[in-house]
C-alpha positions in Angstrom: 9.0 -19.8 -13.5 9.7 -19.6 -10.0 10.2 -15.5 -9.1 10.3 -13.3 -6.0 10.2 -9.4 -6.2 11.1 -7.0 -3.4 10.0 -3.5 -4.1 9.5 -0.7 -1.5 13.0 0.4 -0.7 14.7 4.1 -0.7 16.5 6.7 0.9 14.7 8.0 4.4 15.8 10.0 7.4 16.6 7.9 10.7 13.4 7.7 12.6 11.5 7.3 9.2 9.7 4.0 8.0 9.1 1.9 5.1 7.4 -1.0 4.1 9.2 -3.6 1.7 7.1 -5.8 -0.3 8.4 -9.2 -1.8 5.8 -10.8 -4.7 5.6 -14.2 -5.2 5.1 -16.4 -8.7 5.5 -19.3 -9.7 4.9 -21.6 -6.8 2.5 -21.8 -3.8 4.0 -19.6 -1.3 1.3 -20.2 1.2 3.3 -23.4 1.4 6.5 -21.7 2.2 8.5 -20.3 5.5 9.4 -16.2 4.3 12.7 -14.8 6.0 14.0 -11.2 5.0 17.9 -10.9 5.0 20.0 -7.8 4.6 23.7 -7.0 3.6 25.6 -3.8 3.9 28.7 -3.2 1.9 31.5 -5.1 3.6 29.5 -7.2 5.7 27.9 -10.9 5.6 24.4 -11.3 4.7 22.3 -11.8 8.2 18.5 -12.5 8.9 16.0 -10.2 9.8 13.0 -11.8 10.6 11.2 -14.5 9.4 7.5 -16.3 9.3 6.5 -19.9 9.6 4.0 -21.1 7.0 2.6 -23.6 8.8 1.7 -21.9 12.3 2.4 -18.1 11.1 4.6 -17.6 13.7 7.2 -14.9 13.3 11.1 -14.1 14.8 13.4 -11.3 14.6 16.7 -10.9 15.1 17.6 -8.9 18.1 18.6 -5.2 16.4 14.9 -5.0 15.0 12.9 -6.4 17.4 10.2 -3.3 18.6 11.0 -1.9 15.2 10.0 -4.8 12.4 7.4 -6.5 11.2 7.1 -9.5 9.1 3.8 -10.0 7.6 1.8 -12.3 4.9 -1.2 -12.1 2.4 -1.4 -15.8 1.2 -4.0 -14.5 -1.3 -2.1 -11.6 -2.6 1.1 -14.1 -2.8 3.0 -11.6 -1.2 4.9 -10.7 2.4 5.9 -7.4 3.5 8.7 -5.8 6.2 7.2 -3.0 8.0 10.2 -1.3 8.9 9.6 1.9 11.9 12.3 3.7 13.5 14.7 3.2 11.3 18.6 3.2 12.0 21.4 4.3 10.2 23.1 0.5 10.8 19.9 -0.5 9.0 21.7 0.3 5.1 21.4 -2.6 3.7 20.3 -4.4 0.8 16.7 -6.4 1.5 16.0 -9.8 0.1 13.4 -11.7 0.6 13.7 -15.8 0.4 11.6 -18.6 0.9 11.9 -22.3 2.0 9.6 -25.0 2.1 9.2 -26.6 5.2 10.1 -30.5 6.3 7.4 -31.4 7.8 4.3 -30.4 9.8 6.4 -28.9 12.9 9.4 -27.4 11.0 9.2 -23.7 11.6 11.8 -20.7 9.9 14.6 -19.6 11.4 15.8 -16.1 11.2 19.1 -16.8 10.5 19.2 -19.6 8.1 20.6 -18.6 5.0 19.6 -22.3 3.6 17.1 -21.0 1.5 14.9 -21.9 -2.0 14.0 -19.0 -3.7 15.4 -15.6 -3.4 14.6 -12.0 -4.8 16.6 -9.9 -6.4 16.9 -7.3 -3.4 15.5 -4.2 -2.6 18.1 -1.0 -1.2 17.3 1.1 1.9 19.1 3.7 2.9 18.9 5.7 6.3 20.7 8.7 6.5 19.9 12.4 7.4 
């Protein structure tokens, strides 16, 4: 059965980090682009960053970049946010997702919420 697990999120003061994990089963996620979203209450789910499976390269939307990053361990089946510097405006619940490229040069894109798979979500809060 096709699954994805985010663990790693909690409460932490603003300038804190924390590191989100999202497990893999099921399916060959070495074969698959990973993007993390986020929703706060009241507001529409957005990207966060994403990385290609076929080239490993990685985007981020604009209020993360210098602060996040997206990482993968094909073997472990898993992908991780390493989130520094963290934000109050950065409350949100984290998913992970994952879609399958269309070919060779196909590569994720941050904000595409055209996804396969997604987790369940993981919450972080920032507040002092």
């Amino acid at each position: 059965q096709v699954q994805l697990v985010e663990s790693g999120g909690d409460l932490v003061q603003p300038g804190g980090s924390l590191r989100l994990s999202c497990a893999a089963s099921g399916f060959t996620l070495d074969y698959y682009h990973i993007g993390w979203f986020r929703q706060a209450p009241g507001k529409e789910r957005e990207g966060v960053s994403c990385i290609s499976s076929n080239d490993m390269s990685t985007y981020y939307a604009d209020s993360v970049k210098g602060r996040f990053t997206i990482s993968r361990d094909n073997a472990k089946h898993t992908a991780y946010l390493q989130m520094n510097n963290l934000k109050p405006e950065d409350t949100a619940l984290y998913y992970c997702a994952t879609r399958q490229p269309s070919h060779r040069y196909d590569r994720c894109r941050v904000m595409d919420l055209i996804q396969d798979y997604w987790g369940q979500g993981t919450q972080v809060t920032v507040s002092s």
